[in-house]
N, C-alpha and C positions, 0 to 999 in steps of 0.2 A: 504494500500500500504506500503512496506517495505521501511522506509527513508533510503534517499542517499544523497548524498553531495547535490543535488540540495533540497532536503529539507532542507539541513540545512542552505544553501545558501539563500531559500527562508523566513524563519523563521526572519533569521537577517535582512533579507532587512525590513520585517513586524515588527521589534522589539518586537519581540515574543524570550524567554528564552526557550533553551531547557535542558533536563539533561544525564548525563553521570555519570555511574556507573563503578568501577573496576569490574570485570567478569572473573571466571577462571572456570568456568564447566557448564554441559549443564543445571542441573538444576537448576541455578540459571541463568543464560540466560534464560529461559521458563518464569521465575516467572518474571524478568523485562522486557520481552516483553508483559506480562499481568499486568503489572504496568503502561506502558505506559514510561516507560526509554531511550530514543529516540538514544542514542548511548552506546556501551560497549564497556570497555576499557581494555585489557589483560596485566594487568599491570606488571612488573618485579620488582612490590610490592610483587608478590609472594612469593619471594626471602626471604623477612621477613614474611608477614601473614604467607604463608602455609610450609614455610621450613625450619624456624624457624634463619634465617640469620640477621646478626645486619643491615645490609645495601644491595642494591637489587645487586654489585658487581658480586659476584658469579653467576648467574642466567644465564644460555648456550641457544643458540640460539634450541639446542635439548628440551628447556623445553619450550621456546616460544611457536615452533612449534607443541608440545604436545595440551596444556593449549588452543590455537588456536583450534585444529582442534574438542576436548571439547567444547567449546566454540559455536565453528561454528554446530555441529550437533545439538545443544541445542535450536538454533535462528531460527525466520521466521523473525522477523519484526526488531531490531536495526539493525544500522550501526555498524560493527566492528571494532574497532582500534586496532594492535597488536603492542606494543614496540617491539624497538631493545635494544638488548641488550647491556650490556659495550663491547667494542672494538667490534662490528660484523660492525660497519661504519668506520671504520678507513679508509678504500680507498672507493672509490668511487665502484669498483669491488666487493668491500666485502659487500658494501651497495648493490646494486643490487642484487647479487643474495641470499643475507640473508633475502630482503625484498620480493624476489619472493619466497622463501620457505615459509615464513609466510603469503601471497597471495594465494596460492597453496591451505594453511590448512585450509583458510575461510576469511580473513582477509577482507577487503575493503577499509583497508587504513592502512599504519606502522608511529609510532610515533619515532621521533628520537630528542636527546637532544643537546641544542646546541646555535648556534645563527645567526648571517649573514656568517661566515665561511662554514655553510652547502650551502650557495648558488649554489654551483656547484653542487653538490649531490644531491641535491630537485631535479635541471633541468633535469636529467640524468634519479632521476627515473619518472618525468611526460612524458618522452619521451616515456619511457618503460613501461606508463599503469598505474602506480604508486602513488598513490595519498599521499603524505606525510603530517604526522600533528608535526609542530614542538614545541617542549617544551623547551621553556624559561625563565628565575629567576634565581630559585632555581633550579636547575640539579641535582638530587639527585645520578646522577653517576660521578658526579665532587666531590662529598662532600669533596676528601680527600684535593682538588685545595681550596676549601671555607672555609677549617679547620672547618669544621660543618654545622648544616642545620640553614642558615641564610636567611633572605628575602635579597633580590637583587632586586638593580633600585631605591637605598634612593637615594644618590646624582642628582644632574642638570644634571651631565655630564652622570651618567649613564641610567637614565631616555631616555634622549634623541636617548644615543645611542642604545637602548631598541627601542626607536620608530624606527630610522633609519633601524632596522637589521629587524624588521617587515615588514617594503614598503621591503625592499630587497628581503628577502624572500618570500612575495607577488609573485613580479617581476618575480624570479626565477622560481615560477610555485607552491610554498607551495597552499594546501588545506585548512589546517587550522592551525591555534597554538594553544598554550597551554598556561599559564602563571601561576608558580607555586610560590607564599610569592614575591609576586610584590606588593607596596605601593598599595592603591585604586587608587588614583589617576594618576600614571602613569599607569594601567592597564587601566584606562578610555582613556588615552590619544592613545595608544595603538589600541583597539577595535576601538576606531573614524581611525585611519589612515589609516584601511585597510578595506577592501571589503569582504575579506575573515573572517568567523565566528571563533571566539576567548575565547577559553574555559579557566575558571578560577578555580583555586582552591589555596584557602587565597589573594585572588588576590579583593576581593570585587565586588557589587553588577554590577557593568557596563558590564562585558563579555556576551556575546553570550549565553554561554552555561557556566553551571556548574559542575564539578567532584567530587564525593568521595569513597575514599578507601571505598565498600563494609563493611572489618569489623568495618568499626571506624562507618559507619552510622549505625551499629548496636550495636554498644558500646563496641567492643571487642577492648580494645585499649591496644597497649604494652607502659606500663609505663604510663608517664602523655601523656592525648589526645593533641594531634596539638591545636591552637587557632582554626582555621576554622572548628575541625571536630564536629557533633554533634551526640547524639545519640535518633536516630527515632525508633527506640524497647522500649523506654521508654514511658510508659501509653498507649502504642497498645496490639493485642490480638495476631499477627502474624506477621511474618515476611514481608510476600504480605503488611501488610497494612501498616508498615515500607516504605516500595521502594514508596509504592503511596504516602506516606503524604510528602515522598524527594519531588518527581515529582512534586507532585499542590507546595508545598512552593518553588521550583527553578522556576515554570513558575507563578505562584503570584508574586515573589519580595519578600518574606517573609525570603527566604535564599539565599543569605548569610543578617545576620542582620549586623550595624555597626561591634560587638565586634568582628566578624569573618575577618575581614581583619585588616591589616597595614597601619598607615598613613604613611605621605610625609617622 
């Protein structure tokens, strides 16, 4: 059966780990649907992996929408997530129908960056069909507000208000989040508060589900790799057997290890 939110939904309730991979074409969609990669993610990572840009900025709701509907020809069996891109949510209008074009191309659910300020927006688009997954931390289309790519939610007061914007968004009607260079511990705190499945990446071993950029889990890394990313092409014969050893180590508990995440 091809997973949906209600599998993912049902996963967390069972504390059962699922994995999420970045995905931009069909035939790597094929090969993590026979790896057993439970969700894919269209990330506007591509922006730097495939097009060679220092930050995902640049990245137009026209290459979403492309990269998507690749994507979607390539899938029988994940769940799709497609990002929006920088400014395509700026109003509420522009969220709606930037997330019905990326719906349209195959999608199953659009990821938008942010925090309890999306509140209004999440509700808008679960009226309209819309299943939102929000990502919070590190926003990597805020970088230029963060003065660089820093983890977010060390402090008491930020931590907190991390949990707070989560029930929020809950509330609101969010599907799932996202949590990107959040300490371990307030991502634990986090994944307990909500109902909803909570996908991590540098965020440590407590989320729902795990993410990784595609090229970093195969060691194509620009410049020095992230703390969290690892490379699974190293000591295998193929690529396939890279995405499977991701998958059994994200639902063993084997990844992420301590070094991959940030303390308190």
């Amino acid at each position: 059966m091809p997973v949906s939110l209600t599998t993912l939904r049902d996963l967390k309730q069972r504390g059962e780990k699922f994995a999420m991979i970045t995905c931009y074409d069909a035939i790597f969609a094929q090969a993590m649907n026979q790896s057993g990669v439970e969700c894919l993610l269209i990330g506007d990572s591509l922006g730097m992996v495939l097009q060679g840009h220092d930050s995902t900025l640049p990245v137009s709701m026209a290459d979403m929408v492309y990269h998507t509907h690749c994507v979607a020809r390539g899938n029988s069996q994940s769940f799709i997530v497609a990002d929006m891109p920088f400014m395509s949510y700026a109003t509420v209008n522009d969220a709606l129908k930037n997330a019905g074009d990326l719906m349209q191309a195959g999608a199953h659910a659009v990821k938008l960056e942010g925090g309890g300020w999306l509140a209004d927006t999440v509700t808008q688009m679960a009226r309209c069909g819309i299943p939102a997954c929000v990502h919070m931390g590190l926003t990597p289309q805020s970088v230029n507000v963060f003065g660089g790519y820093k983890v977010q939610g060390r402090s008491a007061e930020a931590a907190a208000k991390m949990v707070e914007d989560a029930r929020r968004l809950e509330q609101a009607g969010a599907a799932l989040l996202l949590l990107e260079c959040v300490p371990t511990p307030v991502a634990k705190q986090v994944t307990e508060a909500v109902g909803i499945p909570v996908i991590g990446i540098g965020a440590g071993p407590h989320c729902d589900g795990q993410v990784l950029v595609l090229h970093d889990l195969l060691g194509m890394y620009q410049g020095k790799p992230a703390r969290f990313a690892k490379n699974y092409l190293q000591g295998r014969d193929s690529v396939k057997d890279a995405l499977t050893a991701y998958v059994q180590e994200v639902k063993s508990g084997a990844y992420p290890a301590p070094e991959h995440g940030f303390s308190q």
